[in-house]
C-alpha positions as CSV (number, residue, x, y, z in Angstrom):
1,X,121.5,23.9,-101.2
2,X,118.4,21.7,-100.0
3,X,117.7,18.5,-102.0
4,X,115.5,18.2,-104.4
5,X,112.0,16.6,-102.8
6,X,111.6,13.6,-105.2
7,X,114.9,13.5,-106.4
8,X,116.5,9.9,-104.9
9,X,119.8,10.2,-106.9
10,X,121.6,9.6,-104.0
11,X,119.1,6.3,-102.8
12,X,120.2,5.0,-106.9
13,X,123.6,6.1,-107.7
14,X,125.7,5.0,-105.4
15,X,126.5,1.5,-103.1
16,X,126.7,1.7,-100.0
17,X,128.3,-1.2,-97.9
18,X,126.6,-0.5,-94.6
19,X,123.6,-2.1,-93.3
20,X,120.3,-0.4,-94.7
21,X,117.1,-1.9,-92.6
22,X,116.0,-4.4,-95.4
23,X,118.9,-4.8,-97.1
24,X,121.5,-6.0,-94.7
25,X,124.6,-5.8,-96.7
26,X,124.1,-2.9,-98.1
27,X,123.3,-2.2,-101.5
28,X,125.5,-2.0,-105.1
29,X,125.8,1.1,-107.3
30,X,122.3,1.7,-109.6
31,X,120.1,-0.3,-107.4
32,X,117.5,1.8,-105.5
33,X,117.6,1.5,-102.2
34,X,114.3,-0.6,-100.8
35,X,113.6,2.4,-98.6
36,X,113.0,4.2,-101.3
37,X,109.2,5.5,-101.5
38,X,107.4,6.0,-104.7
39,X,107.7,9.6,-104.8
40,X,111.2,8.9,-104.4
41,X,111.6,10.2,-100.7
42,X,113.8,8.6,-97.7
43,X,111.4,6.2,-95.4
44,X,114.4,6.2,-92.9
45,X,114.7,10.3,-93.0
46,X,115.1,11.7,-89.5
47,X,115.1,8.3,-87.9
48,X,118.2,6.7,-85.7
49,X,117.9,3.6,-88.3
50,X,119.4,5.6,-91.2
51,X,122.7,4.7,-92.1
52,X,125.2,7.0,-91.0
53,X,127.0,7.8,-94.8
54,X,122.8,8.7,-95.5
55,X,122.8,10.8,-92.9
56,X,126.0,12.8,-93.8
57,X,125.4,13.3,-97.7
58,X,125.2,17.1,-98.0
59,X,123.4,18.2,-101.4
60,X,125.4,20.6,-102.9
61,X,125.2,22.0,-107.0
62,X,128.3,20.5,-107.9
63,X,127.0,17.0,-107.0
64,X,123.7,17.4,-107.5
65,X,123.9,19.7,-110.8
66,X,120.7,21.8,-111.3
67,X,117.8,18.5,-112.4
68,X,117.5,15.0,-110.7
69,X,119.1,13.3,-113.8
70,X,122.1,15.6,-113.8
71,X,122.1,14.4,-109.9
72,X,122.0,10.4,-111.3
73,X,124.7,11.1,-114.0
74,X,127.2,12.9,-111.6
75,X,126.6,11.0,-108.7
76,X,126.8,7.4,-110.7
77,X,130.0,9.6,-112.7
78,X,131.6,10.0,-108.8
79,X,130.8,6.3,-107.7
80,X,132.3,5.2,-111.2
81,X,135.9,6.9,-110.3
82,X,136.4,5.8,-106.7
């Protein structure tokens, strides 16, 4: 599956404890990560400066269900439970 363009469930949804360029100690679950664009895309995508756990999320329907809030709701649903 290829993510959704504009989707930035996974930027929202979860925390992520390492360093993110801008936000240094990571960030907590539901706040969107500063590198976040507008449309909702990855300023960091492709570059060495994106955190490694970024790099490694794989999309995939049972995470990212079939619409960008289904994506938010499982996603917040998965960060909620571990």
């Amino acid at each position: 599956m290829d993510c959704r363009l504009g989707c930035g469930a996974c930027c929202i949804a979860p925390s992520i404890s390492s360093a993110i360029p801008g936000m240094p100690n990571g960030k907590p679950a539901g706040v969107r990560c500063v590198q976040l664009d507008d449309n909702n895309l990855c300023k960091l995508f492709g570059q060495t400066s994106r955190p490694k756990v970024c790099h490694q999320f794989k999309a995939c329907p049972d995470i990212c269900g079939s619409t960008n809030q289904q994506a938010l709701i499982n996603i917040t649903e998965l960060e909620q439970v571990t």
